[in-house]
C-alpha positions as CSV (number, residue, x, y, z in Angstrom):
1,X,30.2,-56.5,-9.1
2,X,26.7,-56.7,-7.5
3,X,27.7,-54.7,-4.8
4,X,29.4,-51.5,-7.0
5,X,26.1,-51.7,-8.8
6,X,23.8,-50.8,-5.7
7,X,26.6,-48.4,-4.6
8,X,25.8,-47.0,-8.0
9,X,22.1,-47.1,-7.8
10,X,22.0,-46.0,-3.9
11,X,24.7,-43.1,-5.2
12,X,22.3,-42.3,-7.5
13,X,19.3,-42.2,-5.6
14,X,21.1,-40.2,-2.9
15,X,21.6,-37.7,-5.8
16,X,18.1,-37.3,-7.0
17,X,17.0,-37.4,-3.4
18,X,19.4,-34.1,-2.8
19,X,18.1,-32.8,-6.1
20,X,14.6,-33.3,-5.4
21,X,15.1,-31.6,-1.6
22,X,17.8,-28.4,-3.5
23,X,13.8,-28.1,-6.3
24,X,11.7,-27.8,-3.2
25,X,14.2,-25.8,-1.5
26,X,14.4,-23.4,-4.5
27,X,10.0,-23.6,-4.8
28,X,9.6,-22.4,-1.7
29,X,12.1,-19.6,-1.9
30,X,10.4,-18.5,-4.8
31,X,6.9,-18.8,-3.3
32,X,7.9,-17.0,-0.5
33,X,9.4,-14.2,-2.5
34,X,6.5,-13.8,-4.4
35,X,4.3,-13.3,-1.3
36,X,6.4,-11.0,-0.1
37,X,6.5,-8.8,-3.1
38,X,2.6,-9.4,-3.5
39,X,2.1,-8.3,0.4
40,X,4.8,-5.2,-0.3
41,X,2.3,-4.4,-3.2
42,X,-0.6,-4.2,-1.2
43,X,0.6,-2.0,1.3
44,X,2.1,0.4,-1.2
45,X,-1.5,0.4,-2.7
46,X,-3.0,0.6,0.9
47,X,-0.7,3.5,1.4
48,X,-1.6,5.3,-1.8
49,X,-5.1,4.9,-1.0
50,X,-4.6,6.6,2.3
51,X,-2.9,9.4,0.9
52,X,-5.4,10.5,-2.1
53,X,-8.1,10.1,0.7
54,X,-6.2,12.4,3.0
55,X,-5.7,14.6,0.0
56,X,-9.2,14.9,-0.6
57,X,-9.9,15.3,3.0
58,X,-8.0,17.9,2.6
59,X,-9.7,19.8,-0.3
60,X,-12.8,19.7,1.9
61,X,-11.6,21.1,4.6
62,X,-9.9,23.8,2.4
63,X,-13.4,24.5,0.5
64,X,-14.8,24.4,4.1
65,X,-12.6,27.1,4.7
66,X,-13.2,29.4,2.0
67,X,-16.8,29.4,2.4
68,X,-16.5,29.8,5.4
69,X,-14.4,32.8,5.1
70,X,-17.2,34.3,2.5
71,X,-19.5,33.8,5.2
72,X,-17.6,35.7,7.2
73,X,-16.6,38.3,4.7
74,X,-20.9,38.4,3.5
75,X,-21.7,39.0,7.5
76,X,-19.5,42.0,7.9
77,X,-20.4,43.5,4.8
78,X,-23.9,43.4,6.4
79,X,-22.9,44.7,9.4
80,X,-21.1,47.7,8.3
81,X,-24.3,48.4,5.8
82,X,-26.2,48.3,9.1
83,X,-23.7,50.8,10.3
84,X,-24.5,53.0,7.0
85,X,-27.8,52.8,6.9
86,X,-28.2,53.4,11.3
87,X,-25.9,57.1,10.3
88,X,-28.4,57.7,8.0
């Protein structure tokens, strides 16, 4: 009788023991999950930041362009007034 009673109690410490290793199995799983949806997060939002500052670096460089293209447009205006006023 003594003996099927520690069979019963070292049954039943095996059992926790697998229990207790299947928890931390499961933890870590889950923590590791979760840092790979946190990192996933921050490179979308790393990734979103890139592309509104590439949009806006666009913009400049498309304002850029239009006034440069007025500058252009004001300076040959000029030069054919020049050209009006020297058949004059």
């Amino acid at each position: 009788q003594a003996m099927t009673t520690l069979r019963q109690f070292s049954e039943k410490e095996r059992n926790y023991h697998e229990y207790q290793a299947r928890q931390n199995y499961l933890r870590q799983q889950r923590t590791i999950q979760w840092e790979l949806a946190q990192e996933r997060q921050e490179k979308q939002q790393a990734l979103r930041e890139k592309a509104a500052a590439m949009q806006k670096a666009e913009a400049a460089l498309q304002e850029k362009d239009a006034a440069m293209q007025k500058a252009n447009d004001a300076l040959a205006e000029i030069e054919r007034l020049k050209a009006l006023l020297a058949a004059k």
